[in-house]
C-alpha positions as CSV (number, residue, x, y, z in Angstrom):
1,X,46.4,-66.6,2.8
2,X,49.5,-66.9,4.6
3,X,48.6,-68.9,8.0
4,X,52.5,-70.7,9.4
5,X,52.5,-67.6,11.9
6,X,54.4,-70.2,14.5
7,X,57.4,-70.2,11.4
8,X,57.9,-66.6,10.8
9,X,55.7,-63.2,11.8
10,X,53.7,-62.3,8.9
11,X,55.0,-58.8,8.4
12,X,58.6,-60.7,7.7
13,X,57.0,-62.9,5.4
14,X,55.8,-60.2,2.9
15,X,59.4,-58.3,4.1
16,X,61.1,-61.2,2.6
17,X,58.9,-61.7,-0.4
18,X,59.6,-57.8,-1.1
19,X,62.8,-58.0,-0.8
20,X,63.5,-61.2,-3.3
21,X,61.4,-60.0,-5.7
22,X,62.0,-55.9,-6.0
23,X,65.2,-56.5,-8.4
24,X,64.2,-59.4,-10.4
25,X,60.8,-58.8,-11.3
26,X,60.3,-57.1,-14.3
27,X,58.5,-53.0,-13.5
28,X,55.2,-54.2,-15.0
29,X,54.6,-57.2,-12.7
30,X,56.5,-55.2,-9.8
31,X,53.9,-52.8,-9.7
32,X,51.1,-55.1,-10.0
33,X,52.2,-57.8,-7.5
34,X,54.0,-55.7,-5.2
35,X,53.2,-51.5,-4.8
36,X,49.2,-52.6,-5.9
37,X,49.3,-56.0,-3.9
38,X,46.4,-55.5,-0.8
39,X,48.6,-58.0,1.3
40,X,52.1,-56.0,0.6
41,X,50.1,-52.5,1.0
42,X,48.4,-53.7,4.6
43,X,52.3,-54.1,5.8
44,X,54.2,-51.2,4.0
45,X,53.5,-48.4,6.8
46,X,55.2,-50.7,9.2
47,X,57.8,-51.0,7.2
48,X,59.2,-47.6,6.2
49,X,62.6,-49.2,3.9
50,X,61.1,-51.5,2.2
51,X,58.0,-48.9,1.1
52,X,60.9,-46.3,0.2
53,X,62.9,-49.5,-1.8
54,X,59.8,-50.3,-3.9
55,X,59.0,-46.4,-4.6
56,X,62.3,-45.1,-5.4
57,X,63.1,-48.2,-7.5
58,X,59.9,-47.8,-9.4
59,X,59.7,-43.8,-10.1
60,X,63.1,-44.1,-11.1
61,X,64.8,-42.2,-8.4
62,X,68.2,-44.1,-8.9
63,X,70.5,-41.8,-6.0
64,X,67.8,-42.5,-3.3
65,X,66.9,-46.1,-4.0
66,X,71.0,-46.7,-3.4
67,X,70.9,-45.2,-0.2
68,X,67.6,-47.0,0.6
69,X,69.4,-50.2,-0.3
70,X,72.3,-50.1,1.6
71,X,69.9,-49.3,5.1
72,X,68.0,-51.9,4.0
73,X,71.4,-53.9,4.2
74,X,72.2,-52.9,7.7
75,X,68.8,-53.1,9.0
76,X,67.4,-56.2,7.2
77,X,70.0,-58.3,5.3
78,X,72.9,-58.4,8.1
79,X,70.8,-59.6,11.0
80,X,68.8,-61.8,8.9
81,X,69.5,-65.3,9.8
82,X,68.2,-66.3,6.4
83,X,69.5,-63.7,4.4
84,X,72.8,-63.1,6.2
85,X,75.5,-64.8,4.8
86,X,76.3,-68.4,6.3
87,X,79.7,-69.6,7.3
């Protein structure tokens, strides 16, 4: 259960985790720990991208999950102070 709500919201907290792990987890385990996950399901709807990320990516819908991923640049990655980059 994910309780350091004073650190980081916890809708950002499964953003982030969604977002490190959609291309490096393997489709077996990103199914079952992501798209079935209860905690990532709860915050999907709130999160439109990230939802469409994990669906193209997984039903193999290549075109869309590239245009997904670059919004998900603009509207998560660059004003990210973690996962902006750092001068």
């Amino acid at each position: 259960m994910f309780t350091a709500t004073e650190l980081i919201s916890y809708n950002d907290f499964v953003a982030l985790a969604v977002i490190s792990n959609t291309l490096i987890l393997p489709r077996v385990d990103l199914k079952k720990k992501l798209i079935a996950s209860p905690e990532v399901i709860s915050v999907l709807p709130e999160l439109p991208v990230l939802e469409d990320l994990l669906r193209n990516l997984y039903d193999c819908h290549y075109a869309k999950f590239f245009v997904v991923l670059a919004t998900l640049e603009q509207t998560y990655l660059l004003p990210s102070r973690l996962l902006s980059p750092h001068t």
